[in-house]
PyMOL Python script that loads the backbone (N, CA, C, O; Angstrom):
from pymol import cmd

cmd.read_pdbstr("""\
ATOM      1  N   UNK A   1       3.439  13.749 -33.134  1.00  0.00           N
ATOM      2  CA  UNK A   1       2.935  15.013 -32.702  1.00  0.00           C
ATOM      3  C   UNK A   1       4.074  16.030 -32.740  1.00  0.00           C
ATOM      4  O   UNK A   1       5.222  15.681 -32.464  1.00  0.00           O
ATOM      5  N   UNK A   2       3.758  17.321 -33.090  1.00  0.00           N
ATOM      6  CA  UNK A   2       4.323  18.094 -33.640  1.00  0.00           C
ATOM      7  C   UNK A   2       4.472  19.211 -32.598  1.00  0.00           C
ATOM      8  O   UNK A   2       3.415  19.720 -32.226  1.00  0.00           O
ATOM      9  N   UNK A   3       6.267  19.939 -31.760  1.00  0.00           N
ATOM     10  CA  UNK A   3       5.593  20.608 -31.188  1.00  0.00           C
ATOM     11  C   UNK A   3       5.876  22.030 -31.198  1.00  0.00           C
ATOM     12  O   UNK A   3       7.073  22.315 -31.186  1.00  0.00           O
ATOM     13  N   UNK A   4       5.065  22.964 -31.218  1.00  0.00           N
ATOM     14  CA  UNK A   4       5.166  24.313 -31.935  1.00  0.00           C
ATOM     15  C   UNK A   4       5.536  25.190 -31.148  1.00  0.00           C
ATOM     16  O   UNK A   4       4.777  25.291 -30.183  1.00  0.00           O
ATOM     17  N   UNK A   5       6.746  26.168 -31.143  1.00  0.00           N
ATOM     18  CA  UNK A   5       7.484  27.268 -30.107  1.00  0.00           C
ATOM     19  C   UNK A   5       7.066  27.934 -30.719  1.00  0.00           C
ATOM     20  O   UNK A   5       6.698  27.744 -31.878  1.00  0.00           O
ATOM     21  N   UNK A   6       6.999  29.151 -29.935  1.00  0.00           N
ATOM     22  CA  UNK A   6       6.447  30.453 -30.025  1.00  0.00           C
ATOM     23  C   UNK A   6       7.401  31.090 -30.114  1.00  0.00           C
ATOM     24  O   UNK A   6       8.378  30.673 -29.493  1.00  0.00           O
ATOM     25  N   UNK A   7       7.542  32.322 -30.885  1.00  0.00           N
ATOM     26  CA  UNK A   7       8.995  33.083 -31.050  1.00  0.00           C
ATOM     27  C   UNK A   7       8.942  33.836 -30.055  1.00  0.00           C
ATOM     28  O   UNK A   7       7.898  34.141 -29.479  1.00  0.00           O
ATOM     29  N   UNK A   8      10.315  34.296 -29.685  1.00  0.00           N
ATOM     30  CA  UNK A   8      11.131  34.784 -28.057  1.00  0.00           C
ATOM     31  C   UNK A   8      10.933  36.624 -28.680  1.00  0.00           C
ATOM     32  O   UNK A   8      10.982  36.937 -29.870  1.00  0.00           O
ATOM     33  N   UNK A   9      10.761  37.390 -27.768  1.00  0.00           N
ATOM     34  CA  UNK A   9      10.809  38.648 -27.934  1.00  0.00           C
ATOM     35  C   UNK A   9      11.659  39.220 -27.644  1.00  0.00           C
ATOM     36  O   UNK A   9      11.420  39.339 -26.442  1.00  0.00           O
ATOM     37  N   UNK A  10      12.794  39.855 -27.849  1.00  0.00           N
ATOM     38  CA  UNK A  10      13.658  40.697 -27.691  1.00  0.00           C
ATOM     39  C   UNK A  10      13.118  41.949 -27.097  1.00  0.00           C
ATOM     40  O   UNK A  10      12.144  42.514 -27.594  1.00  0.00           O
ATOM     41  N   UNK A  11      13.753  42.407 -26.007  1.00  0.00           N
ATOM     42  CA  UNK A  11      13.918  43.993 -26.029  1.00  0.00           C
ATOM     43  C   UNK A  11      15.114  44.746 -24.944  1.00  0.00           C
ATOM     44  O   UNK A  11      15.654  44.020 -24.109  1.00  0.00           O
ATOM     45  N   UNK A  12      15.300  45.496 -24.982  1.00  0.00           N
ATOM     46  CA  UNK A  12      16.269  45.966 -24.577  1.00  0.00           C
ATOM     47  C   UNK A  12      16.268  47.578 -23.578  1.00  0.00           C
ATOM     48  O   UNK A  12      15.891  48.720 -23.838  1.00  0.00           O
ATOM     49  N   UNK A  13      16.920  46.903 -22.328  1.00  0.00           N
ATOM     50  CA  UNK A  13      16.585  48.094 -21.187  1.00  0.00           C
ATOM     51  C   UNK A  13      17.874  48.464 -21.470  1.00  0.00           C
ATOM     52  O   UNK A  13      18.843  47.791 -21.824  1.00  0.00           O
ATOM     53  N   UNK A  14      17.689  50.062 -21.182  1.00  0.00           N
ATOM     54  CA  UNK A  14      18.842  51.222 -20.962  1.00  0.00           C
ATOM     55  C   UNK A  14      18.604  51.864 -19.710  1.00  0.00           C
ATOM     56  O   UNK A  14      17.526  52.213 -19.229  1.00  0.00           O
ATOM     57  N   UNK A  15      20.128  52.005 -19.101  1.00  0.00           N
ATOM     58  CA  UNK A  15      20.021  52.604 -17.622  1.00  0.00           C
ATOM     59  C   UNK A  15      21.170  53.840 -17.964  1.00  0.00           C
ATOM     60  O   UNK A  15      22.182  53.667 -18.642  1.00  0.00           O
ATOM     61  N   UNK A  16      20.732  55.184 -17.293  1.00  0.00           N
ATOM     62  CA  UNK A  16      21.270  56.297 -17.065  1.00  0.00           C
ATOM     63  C   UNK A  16      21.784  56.832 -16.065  1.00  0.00           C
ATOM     64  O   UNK A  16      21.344  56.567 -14.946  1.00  0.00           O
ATOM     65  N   UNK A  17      22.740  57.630 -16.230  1.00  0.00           N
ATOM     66  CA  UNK A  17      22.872  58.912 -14.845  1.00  0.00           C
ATOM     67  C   UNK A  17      22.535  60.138 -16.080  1.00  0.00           C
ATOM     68  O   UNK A  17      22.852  60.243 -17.265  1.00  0.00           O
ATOM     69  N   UNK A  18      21.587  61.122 -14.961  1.00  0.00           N
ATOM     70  CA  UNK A  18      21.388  62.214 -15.638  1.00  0.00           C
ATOM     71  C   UNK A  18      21.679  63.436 -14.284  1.00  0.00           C
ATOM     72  O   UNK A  18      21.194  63.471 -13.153  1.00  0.00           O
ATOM     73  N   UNK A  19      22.581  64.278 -14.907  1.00  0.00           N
ATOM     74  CA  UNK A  19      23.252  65.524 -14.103  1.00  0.00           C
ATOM     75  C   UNK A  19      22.363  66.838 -14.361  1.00  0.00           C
ATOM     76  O   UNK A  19      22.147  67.416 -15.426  1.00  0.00           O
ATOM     77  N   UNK A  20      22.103  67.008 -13.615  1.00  0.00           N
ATOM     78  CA  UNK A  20      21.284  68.325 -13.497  1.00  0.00           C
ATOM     79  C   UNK A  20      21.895  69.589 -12.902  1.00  0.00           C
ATOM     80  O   UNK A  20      21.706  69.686 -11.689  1.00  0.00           O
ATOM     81  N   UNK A  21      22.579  70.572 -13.463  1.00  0.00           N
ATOM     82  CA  UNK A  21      22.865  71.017 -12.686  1.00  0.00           C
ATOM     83  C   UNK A  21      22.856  72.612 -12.743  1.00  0.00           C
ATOM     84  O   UNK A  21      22.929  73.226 -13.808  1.00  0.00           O
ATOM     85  N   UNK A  22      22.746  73.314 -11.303  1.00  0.00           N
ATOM     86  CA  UNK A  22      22.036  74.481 -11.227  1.00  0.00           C
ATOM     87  C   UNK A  22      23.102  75.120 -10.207  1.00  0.00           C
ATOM     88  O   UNK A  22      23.592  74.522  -9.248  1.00  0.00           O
ATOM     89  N   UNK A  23      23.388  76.527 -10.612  1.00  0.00           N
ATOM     90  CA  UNK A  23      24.165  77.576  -9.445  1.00  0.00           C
ATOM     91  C   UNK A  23      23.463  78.188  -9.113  1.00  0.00           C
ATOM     92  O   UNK A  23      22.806  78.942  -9.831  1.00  0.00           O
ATOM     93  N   UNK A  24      23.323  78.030  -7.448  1.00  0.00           N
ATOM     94  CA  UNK A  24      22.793  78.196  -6.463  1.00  0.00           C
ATOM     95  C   UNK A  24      23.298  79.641  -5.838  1.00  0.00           C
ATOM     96  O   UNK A  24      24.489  79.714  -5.538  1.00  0.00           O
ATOM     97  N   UNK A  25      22.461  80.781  -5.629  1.00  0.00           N
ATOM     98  CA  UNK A  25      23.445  81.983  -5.259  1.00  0.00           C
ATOM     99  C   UNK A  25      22.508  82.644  -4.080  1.00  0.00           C
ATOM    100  O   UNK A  25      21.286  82.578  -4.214  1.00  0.00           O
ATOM    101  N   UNK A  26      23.171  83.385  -2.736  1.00  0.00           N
ATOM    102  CA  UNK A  26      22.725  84.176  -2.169  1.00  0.00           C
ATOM    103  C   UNK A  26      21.934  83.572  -1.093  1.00  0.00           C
ATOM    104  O   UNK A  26      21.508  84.503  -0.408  1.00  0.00           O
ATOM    105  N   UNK A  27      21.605  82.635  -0.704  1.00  0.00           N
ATOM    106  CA  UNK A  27      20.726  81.960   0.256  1.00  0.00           C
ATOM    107  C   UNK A  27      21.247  81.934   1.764  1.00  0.00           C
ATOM    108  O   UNK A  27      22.081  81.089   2.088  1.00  0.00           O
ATOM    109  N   UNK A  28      20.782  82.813   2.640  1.00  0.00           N
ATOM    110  CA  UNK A  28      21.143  83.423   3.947  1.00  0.00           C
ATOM    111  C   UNK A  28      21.061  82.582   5.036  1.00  0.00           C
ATOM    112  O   UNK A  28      20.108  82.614   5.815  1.00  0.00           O
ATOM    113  N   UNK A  29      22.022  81.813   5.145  1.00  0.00           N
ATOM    114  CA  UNK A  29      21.700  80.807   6.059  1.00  0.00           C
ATOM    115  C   UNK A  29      22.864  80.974   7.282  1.00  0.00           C
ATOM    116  O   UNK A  29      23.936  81.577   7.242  1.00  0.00           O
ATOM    117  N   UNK A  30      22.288  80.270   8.295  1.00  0.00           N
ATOM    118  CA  UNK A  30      23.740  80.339   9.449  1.00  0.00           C
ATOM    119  C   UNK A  30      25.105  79.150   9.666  1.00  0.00           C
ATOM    120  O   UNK A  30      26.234  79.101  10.154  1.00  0.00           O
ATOM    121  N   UNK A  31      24.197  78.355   9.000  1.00  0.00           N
ATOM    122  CA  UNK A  31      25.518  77.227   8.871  1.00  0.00           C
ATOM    123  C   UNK A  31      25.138  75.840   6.929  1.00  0.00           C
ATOM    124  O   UNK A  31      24.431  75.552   5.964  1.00  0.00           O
ATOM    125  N   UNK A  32      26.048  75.659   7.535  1.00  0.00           N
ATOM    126  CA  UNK A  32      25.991  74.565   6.176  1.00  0.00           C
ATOM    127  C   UNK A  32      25.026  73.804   6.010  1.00  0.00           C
ATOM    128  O   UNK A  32      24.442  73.862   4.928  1.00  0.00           O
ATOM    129  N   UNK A  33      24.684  73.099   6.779  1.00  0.00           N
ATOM    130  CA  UNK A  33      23.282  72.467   7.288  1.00  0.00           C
ATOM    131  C   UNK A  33      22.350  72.990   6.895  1.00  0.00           C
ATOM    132  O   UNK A  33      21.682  72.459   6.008  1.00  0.00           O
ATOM    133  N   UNK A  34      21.982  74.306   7.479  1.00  0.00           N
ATOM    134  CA  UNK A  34      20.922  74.767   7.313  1.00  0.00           C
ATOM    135  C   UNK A  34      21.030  75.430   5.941  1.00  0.00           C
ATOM    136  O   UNK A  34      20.080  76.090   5.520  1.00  0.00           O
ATOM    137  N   UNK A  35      21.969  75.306   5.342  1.00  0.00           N
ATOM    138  CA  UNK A  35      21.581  75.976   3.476  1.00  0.00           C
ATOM    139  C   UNK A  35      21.736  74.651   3.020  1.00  0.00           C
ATOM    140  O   UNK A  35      21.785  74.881   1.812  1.00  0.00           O
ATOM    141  N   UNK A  36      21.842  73.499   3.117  1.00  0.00           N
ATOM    142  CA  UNK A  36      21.607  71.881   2.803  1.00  0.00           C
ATOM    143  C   UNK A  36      20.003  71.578   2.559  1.00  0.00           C
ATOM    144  O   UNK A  36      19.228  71.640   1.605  1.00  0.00           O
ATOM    145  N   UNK A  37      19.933  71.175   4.102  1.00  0.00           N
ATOM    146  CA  UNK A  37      18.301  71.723   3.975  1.00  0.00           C
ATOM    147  C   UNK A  37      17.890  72.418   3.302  1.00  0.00           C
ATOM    148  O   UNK A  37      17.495  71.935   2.241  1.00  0.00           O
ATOM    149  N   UNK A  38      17.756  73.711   3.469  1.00  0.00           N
ATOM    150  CA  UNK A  38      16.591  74.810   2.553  1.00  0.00           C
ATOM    151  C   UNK A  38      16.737  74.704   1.344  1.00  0.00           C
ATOM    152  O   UNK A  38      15.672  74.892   0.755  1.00  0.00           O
ATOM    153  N   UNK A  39      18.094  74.350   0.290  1.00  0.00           N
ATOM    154  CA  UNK A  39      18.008  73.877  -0.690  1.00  0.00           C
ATOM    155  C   UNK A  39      16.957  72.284  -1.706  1.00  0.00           C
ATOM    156  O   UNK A  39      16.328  72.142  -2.755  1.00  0.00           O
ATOM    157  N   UNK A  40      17.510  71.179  -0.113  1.00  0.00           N
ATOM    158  CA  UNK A  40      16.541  70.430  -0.702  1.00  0.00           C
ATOM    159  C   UNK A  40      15.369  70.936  -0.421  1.00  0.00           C
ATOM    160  O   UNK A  40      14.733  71.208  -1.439  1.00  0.00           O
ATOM    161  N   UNK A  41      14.819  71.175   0.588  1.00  0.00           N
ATOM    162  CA  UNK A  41      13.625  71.631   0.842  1.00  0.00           C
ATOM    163  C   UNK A  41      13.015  72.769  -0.874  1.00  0.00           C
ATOM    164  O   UNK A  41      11.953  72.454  -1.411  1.00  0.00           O
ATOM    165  N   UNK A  42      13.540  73.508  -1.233  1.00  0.00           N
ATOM    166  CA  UNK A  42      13.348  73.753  -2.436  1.00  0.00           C
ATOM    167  C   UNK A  42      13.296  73.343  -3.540  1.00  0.00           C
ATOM    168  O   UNK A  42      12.491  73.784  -4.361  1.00  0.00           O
ATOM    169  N   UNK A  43      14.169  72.384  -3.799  1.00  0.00           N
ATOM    170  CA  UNK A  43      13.786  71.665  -5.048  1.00  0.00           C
ATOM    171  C   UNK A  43      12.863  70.971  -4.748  1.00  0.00           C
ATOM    172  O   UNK A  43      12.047  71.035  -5.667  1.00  0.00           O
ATOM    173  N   UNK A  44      12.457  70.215  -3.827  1.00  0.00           N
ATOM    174  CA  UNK A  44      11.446  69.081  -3.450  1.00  0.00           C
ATOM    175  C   UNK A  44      10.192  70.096  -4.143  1.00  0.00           C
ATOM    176  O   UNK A  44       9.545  69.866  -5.164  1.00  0.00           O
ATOM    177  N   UNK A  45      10.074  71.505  -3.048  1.00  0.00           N
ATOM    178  CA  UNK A  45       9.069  72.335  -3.694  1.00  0.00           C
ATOM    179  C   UNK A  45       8.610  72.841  -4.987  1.00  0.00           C
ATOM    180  O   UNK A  45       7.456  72.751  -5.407  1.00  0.00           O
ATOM    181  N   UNK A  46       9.976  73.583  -5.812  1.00  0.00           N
ATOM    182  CA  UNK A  46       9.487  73.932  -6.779  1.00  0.00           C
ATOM    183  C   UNK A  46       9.957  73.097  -8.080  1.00  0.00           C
ATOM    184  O   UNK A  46       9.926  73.491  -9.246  1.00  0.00           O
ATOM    185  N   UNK A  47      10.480  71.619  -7.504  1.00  0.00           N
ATOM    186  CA  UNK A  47      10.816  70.844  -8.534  1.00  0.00           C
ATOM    187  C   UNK A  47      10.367  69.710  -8.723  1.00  0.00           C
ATOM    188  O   UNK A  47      10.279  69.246  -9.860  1.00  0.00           O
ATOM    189  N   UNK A  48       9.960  68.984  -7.533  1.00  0.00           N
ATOM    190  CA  UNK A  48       9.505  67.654  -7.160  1.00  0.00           C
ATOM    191  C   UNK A  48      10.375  66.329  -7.377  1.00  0.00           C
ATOM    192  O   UNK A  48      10.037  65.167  -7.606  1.00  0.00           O
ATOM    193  N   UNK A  49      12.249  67.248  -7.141  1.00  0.00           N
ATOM    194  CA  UNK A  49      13.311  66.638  -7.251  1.00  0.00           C
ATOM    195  C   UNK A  49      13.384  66.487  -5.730  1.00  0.00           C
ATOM    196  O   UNK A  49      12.963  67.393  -5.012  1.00  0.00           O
ATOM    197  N   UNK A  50      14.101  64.952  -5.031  1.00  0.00           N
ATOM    198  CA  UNK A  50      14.705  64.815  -3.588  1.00  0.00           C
ATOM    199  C   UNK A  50      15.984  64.515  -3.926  1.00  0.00           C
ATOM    200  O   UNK A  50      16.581  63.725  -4.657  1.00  0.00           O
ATOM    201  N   UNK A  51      16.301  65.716  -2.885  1.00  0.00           N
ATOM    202  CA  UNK A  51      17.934  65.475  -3.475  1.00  0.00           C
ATOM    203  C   UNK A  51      18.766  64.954  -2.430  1.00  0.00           C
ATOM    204  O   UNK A  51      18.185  65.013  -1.346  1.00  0.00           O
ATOM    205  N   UNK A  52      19.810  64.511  -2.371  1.00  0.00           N
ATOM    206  CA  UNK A  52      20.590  63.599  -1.049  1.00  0.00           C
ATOM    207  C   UNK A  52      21.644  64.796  -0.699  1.00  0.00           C
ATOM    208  O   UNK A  52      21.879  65.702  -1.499  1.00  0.00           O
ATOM    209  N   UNK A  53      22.317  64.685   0.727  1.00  0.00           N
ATOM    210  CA  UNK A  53      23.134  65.781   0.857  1.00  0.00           C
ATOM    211  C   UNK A  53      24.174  65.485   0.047  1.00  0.00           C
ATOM    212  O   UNK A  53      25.032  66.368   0.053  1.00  0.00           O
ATOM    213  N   UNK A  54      24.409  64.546  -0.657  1.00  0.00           N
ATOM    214  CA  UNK A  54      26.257  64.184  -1.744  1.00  0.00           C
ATOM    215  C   UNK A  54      25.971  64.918  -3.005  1.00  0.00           C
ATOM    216  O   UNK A  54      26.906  65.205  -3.752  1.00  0.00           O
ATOM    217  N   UNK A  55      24.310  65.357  -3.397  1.00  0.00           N
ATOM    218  CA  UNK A  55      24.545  65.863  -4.778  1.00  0.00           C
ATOM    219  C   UNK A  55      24.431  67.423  -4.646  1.00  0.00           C
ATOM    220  O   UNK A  55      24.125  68.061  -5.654  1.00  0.00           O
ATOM    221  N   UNK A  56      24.679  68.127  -3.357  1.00  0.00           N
ATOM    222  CA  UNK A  56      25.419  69.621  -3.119  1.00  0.00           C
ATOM    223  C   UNK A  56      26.506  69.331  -2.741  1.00  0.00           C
ATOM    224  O   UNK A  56      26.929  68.876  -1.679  1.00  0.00           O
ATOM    225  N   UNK A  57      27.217  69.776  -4.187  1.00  0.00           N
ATOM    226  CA  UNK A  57      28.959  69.838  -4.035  1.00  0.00           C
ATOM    227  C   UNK A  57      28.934  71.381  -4.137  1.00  0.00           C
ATOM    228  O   UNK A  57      28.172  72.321  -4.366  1.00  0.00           O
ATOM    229  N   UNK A  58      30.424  71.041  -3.784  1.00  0.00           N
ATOM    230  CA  UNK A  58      31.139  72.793  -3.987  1.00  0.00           C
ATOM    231  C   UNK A  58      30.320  73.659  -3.298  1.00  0.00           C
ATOM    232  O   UNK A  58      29.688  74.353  -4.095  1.00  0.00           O
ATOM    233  N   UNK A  59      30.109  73.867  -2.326  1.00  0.00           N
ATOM    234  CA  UNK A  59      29.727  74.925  -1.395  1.00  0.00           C
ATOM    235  C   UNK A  59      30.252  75.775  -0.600  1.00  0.00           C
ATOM    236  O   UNK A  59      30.575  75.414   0.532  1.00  0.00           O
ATOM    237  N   UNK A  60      30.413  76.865  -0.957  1.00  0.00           N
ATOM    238  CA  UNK A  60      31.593  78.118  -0.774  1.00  0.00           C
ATOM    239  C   UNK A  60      30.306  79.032   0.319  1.00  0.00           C
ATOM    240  O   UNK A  60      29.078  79.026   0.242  1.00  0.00           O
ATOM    241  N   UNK A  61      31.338  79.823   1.386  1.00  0.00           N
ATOM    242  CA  UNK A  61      30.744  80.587   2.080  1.00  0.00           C
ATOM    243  C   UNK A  61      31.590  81.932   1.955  1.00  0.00           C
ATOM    244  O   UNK A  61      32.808  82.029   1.809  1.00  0.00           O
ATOM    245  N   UNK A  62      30.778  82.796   2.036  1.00  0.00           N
ATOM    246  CA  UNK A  62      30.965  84.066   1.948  1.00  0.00           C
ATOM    247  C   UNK A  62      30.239  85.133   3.294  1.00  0.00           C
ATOM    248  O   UNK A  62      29.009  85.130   3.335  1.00  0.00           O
ATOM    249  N   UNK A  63      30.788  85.775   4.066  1.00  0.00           N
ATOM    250  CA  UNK A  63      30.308  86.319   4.973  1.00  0.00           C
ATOM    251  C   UNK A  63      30.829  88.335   4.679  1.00  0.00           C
ATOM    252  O   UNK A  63      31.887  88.942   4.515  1.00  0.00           O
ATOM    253  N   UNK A  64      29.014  88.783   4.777  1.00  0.00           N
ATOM    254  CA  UNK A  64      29.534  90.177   4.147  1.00  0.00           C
ATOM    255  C   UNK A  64      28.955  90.336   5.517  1.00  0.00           C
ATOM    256  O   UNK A  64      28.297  89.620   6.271  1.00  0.00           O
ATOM    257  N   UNK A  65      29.628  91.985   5.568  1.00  0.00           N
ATOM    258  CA  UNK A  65      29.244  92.999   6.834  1.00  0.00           C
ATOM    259  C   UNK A  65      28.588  94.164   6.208  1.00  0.00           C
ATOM    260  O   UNK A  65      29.132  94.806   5.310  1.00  0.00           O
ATOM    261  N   UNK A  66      27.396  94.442   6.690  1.00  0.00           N
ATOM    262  CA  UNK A  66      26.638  95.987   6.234  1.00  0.00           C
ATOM    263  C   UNK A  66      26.601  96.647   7.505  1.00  0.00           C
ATOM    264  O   UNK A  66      26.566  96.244   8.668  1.00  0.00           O
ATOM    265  N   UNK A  67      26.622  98.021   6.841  1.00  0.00           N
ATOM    266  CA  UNK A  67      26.671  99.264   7.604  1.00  0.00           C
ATOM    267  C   UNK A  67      25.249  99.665   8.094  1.00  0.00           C
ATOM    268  O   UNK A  67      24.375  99.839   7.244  1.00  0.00           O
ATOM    269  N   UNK A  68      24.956  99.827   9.461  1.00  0.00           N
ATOM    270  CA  UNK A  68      24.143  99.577   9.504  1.00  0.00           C
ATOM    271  C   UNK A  68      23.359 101.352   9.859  1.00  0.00           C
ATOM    272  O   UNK A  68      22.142 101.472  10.001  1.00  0.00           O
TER     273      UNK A  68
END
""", "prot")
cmd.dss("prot")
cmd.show_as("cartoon", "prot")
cmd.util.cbc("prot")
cmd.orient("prot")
């Protein structure tokens, strides 16, 4: 008796990092936190990206005074 294998299938997974990245300008917030938040909170919204607080780097503050 004769016994017959079936041929093996090959295929092949690929894994990525993909960088997305966007400058963020003008968003009126009172502390760091709270422009953390409202950022993810925005992409979640108009992107249906969740983003973790490690992938907002470089976050510079600027504090202007108007005449009132």
């Amino acid at each position: 008796m004769s016994v017959i294998t079936k041929p093996k299938i090959k295929t092949k997974s690929w894994t990525a990092v993909i960088t997305y990245s966007v400058l963020d300008m003008g968003r009126e917030c009172d502390t760091e936190e709270e422009y953390i938040e409202m950022v993810k909170d925005h992409f979640k919204e108009e992107h249906n990206i969740e983003l973790n607080d490690n992938e907002i780097t470089d976050i510079e503050f600027d504090e202007v005074e108007y005449d009132m």
